[in-house]
C-alpha positions as CSV (number, residue, x, y, z in Angstrom):
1,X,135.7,-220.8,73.4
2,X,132.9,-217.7,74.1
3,X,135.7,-215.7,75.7
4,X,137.8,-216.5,72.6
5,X,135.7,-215.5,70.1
6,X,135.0,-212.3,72.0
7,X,138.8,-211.7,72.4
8,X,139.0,-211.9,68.3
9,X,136.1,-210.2,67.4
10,X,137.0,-207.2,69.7
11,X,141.1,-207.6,68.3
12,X,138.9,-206.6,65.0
13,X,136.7,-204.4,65.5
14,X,139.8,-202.0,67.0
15,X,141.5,-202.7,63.4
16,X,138.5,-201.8,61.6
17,X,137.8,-198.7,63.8
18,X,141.6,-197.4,63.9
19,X,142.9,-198.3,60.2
20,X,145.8,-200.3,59.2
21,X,148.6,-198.3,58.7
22,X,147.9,-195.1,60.0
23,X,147.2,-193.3,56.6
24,X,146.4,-189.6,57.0
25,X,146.0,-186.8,54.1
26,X,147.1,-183.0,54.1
27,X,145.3,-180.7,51.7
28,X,146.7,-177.6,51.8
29,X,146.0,-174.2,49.5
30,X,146.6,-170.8,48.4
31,X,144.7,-168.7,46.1
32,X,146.5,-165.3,44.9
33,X,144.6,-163.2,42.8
34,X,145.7,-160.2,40.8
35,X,144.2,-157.2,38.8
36,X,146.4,-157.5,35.7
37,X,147.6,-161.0,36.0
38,X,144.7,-163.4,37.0
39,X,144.5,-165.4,39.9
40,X,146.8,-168.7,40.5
41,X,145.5,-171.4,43.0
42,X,147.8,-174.1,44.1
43,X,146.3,-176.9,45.7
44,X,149.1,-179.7,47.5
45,X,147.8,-183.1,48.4
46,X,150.2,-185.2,50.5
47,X,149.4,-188.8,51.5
48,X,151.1,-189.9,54.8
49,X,152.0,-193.6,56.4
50,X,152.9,-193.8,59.7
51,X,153.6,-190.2,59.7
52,X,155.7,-190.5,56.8
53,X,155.0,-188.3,53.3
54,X,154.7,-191.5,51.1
55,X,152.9,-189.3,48.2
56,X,152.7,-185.5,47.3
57,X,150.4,-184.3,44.0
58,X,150.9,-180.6,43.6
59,X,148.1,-179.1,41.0
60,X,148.8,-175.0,40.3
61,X,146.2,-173.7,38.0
62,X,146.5,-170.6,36.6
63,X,143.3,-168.2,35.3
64,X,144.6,-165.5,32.8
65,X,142.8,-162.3,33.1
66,X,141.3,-160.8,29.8
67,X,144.5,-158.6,29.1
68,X,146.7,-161.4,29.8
69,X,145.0,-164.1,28.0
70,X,147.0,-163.3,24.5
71,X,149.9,-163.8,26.2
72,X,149.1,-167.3,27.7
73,X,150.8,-169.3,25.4
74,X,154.3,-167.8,26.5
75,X,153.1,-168.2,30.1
76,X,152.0,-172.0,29.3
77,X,155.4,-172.2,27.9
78,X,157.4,-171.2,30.9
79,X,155.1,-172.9,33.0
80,X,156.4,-176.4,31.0
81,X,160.5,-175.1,31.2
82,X,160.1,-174.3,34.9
83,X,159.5,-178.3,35.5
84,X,161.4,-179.7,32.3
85,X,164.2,-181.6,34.5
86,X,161.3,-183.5,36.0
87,X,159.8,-185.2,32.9
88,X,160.7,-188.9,32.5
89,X,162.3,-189.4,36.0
90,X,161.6,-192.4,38.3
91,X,159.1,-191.6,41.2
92,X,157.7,-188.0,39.4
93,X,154.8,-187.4,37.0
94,X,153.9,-184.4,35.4
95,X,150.7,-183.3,33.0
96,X,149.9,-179.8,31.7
97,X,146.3,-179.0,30.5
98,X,145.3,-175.7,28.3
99,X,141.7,-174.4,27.6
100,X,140.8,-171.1,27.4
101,X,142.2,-169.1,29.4
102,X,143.2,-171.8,32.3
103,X,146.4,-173.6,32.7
104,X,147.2,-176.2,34.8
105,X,149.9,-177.9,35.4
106,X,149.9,-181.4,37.6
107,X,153.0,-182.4,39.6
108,X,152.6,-186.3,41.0
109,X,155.9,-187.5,43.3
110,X,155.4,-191.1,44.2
111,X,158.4,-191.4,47.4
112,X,158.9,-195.1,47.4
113,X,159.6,-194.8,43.6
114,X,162.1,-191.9,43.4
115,X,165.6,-192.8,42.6
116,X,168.5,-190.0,43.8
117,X,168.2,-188.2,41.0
118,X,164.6,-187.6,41.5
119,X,164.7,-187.7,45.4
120,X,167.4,-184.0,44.4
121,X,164.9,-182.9,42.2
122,X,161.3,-183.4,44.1
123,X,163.1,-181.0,47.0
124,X,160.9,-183.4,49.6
125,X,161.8,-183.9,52.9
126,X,160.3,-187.6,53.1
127,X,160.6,-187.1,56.8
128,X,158.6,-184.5,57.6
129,X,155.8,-185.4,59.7
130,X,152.5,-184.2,58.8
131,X,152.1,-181.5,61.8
132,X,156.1,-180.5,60.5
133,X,154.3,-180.1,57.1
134,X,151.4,-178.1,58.0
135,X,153.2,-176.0,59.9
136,X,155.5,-175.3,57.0
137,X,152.3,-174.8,54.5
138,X,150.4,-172.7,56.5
139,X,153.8,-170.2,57.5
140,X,153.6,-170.0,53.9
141,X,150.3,-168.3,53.6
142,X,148.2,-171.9,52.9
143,X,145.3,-172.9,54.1
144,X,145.2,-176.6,55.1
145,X,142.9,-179.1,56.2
Protein backbone atom coordinates (compact mmCIF):
# COMPACT_ATOMS: atom_id res chain seq x y z
CA UNK A 1 0.00 0.00 0.00
CA UNK A 2 3.26 2.52 1.03
CA UNK A 3 4.89 1.57 -2.32
CA UNK A 4 1.63 2.38 -3.99
CA UNK A 5 1.03 5.50 -2.82
CA UNK A 6 4.66 6.43 -3.60
CA UNK A 7 4.19 5.03 -7.17
CA UNK A 8 1.15 7.69 -7.53
CA UNK A 9 2.40 10.50 -5.87
CA UNK A 10 5.72 10.30 -7.95
CA UNK A 11 3.27 9.50 -11.46
CA UNK A 12 2.17 13.19 -10.16
CA UNK A 13 4.56 15.06 -9.36
CA UNK A 14 6.30 14.27 -13.06
CA UNK A 15 2.82 15.65 -14.53
CA UNK A 16 2.93 18.66 -12.40
CA UNK A 17 6.70 19.29 -13.10
CA UNK A 18 6.49 18.50 -17.03
CA UNK A 19 2.86 20.00 -18.06
CA UNK A 20 0.17 18.39 -19.71
CA UNK A 21 0.23 18.87 -23.17
CA UNK A 22 3.35 20.12 -24.00
CA UNK A 23 2.29 23.82 -24.49
CA UNK A 24 5.22 26.06 -25.49
CA UNK A 25 5.04 29.95 -26.72
CA UNK A 26 7.23 31.83 -29.51
CA UNK A 27 7.43 35.61 -29.22
CA UNK A 28 9.15 36.88 -31.87
CA UNK A 29 9.80 40.78 -33.11
CA UNK A 30 11.04 43.38 -35.33
CA UNK A 31 11.29 47.00 -34.79
CA UNK A 32 12.13 49.13 -38.05
CA UNK A 33 12.51 52.59 -37.56
CA UNK A 34 12.66 55.35 -40.13
CA UNK A 35 13.58 59.17 -40.42
CA UNK A 36 10.61 60.28 -42.43
CA UNK A 37 8.15 57.49 -41.79
CA UNK A 38 8.22 56.46 -38.08
CA UNK A 39 9.00 53.33 -36.72
CA UNK A 40 6.69 50.05 -37.12
CA UNK A 41 7.17 47.18 -34.47
CA UNK A 42 5.49 43.90 -35.12
CA UNK A 43 5.35 41.65 -32.30
CA UNK A 44 3.96 37.66 -33.33
CA UNK A 45 2.86 35.44 -30.50
CA UNK A 46 2.31 31.87 -31.44
CA UNK A 47 0.96 29.20 -28.96
CA UNK A 48 2.09 25.65 -29.60
CA UNK A 49 0.69 21.95 -28.52
CA UNK A 50 2.58 19.17 -29.01
CA UNK A 51 4.67 21.10 -31.32
CA UNK A 52 1.88 22.07 -33.22
CA UNK A 53 0.96 26.06 -33.96
CA UNK A 54 -2.55 25.89 -32.32
CA UNK A 55 -2.67 29.88 -32.04
CA UNK A 56 -0.84 32.93 -33.72
CA UNK A 57 -1.76 36.80 -32.51
CA UNK A 58 0.13 39.16 -34.83
CA UNK A 59 0.09 42.91 -33.24
CA UNK A 60 2.00 45.62 -35.85
CA UNK A 61 1.90 49.06 -34.36
CA UNK A 62 2.79 51.78 -36.25
CA UNK A 63 4.28 55.35 -34.69
CA UNK A 64 3.85 58.22 -37.25
CA UNK A 65 6.68 60.61 -37.23
CA UNK A 66 5.66 64.39 -36.84
CA UNK A 67 5.66 64.96 -40.73
CA UNK A 68 3.80 61.91 -41.31
CA UNK A 69 1.28 62.22 -38.69
CA UNK A 70 -1.31 64.35 -41.07
CA UNK A 71 -1.25 61.76 -43.23
CA UNK A 72 -2.18 58.97 -40.75
CA UNK A 73 -5.61 58.60 -41.49
CA UNK A 74 -4.82 57.38 -45.21
CA UNK A 75 -2.12 55.15 -43.63
CA UNK A 76 -4.87 53.85 -40.98
CA UNK A 77 -7.00 53.35 -43.93
CA UNK A 78 -4.73 51.08 -45.88
CA UNK A 79 -3.69 49.47 -42.88
CA UNK A 80 -7.69 48.30 -42.59
CA UNK A 81 -7.91 47.32 -46.73
CA UNK A 82 -4.68 45.41 -46.51
CA UNK A 83 -6.63 42.76 -44.04
CA UNK A 84 -10.31 43.46 -45.25
CA UNK A 85 -10.76 39.65 -46.62
CA UNK A 86 -10.08 38.58 -43.04
CA UNK A 87 -12.97 40.34 -41.21
CA UNK A 88 -15.91 38.02 -40.27
CA UNK A 89 -14.18 34.69 -41.22
CA UNK A 90 -14.26 31.57 -38.98
CA UNK A 91 -11.00 30.98 -36.93
CA UNK A 92 -9.54 34.94 -37.59
CA UNK A 93 -10.04 38.14 -35.45
CA UNK A 94 -9.00 41.31 -36.25
CA UNK A 95 -9.10 44.94 -34.16
CA UNK A 96 -7.57 48.24 -35.18
CA UNK A 97 -6.87 50.99 -32.49
CA UNK A 98 -6.02 54.89 -33.37
CA UNK A 99 -4.67 57.53 -30.91
CA UNK A 100 -2.44 60.05 -31.74
CA UNK A 101 -0.11 59.35 -33.73
CA UNK A 102 -0.09 55.25 -33.12
CA UNK A 103 -1.84 52.68 -34.99
CA UNK A 104 -2.24 49.34 -34.30
CA UNK A 105 -3.72 46.84 -35.79
CA UNK A 106 -4.38 43.20 -33.97
CA UNK A 107 -4.45 39.98 -36.06
CA UNK A 108 -5.85 36.86 -33.80
CA UNK A 109 -5.93 33.28 -35.89
CA UNK A 110 -7.40 30.58 -33.71
CA UNK A 111 -6.25 27.04 -35.90
CA UNK A 112 -8.71 24.64 -34.56
CA UNK A 113 -11.37 27.17 -35.64
CA UNK A 114 -10.45 28.04 -39.23
CA UNK A 115 -12.57 26.68 -41.92
CA UNK A 116 -10.78 26.45 -45.72
CA UNK A 117 -11.54 29.59 -46.55
CA UNK A 118 -9.77 31.03 -43.65
CA UNK A 119 -7.01 28.20 -43.39
CA UNK A 120 -6.12 30.07 -47.61
CA UNK A 121 -6.28 33.25 -46.07
CA UNK A 122 -4.25 33.04 -42.54
CA UNK A 123 -1.17 31.81 -45.00
CA UNK A 124 -0.22 29.31 -41.73
CA UNK A 125 1.61 26.40 -42.02
CA UNK A 126 -0.19 24.62 -38.98
CA UNK A 127 2.64 22.26 -39.16
CA UNK A 128 5.43 24.06 -38.64
CA UNK A 129 7.19 23.08 -35.58
CA UNK A 130 8.22 25.79 -33.27
CA UNK A 131 12.21 25.43 -33.95
CA UNK A 132 10.82 25.36 -38.05
CA UNK A 133 9.11 28.67 -36.96
CA UNK A 134 11.84 30.42 -35.32
CA UNK A 135 14.10 29.65 -37.69
CA UNK A 136 11.80 31.19 -40.34
CA UNK A 137 11.23 34.46 -37.95
CA UNK A 138 14.54 35.04 -37.08
CA UNK A 139 15.88 34.63 -41.20
CA UNK A 140 13.56 37.27 -41.39
CA UNK A 141 15.29 39.79 -39.35
CA UNK A 142 13.13 38.91 -35.83
CA UNK A 143 14.11 38.64 -32.67
CA UNK A 144 12.55 35.74 -30.81
CA UNK A 145 12.38 34.39 -27.49
Amino acid sequence: MKRTISLISIFFLIIAITGCGNEKKLTCTQTITTENYGTQAITSVTSFKNDTISKQTITTEITLSDAMAIYKDEFFTSMQESTNDMLNKNGIEVSYTENENVITENITITIADLDDNSKDLSNINSEESYDELKADFENNGYTCK
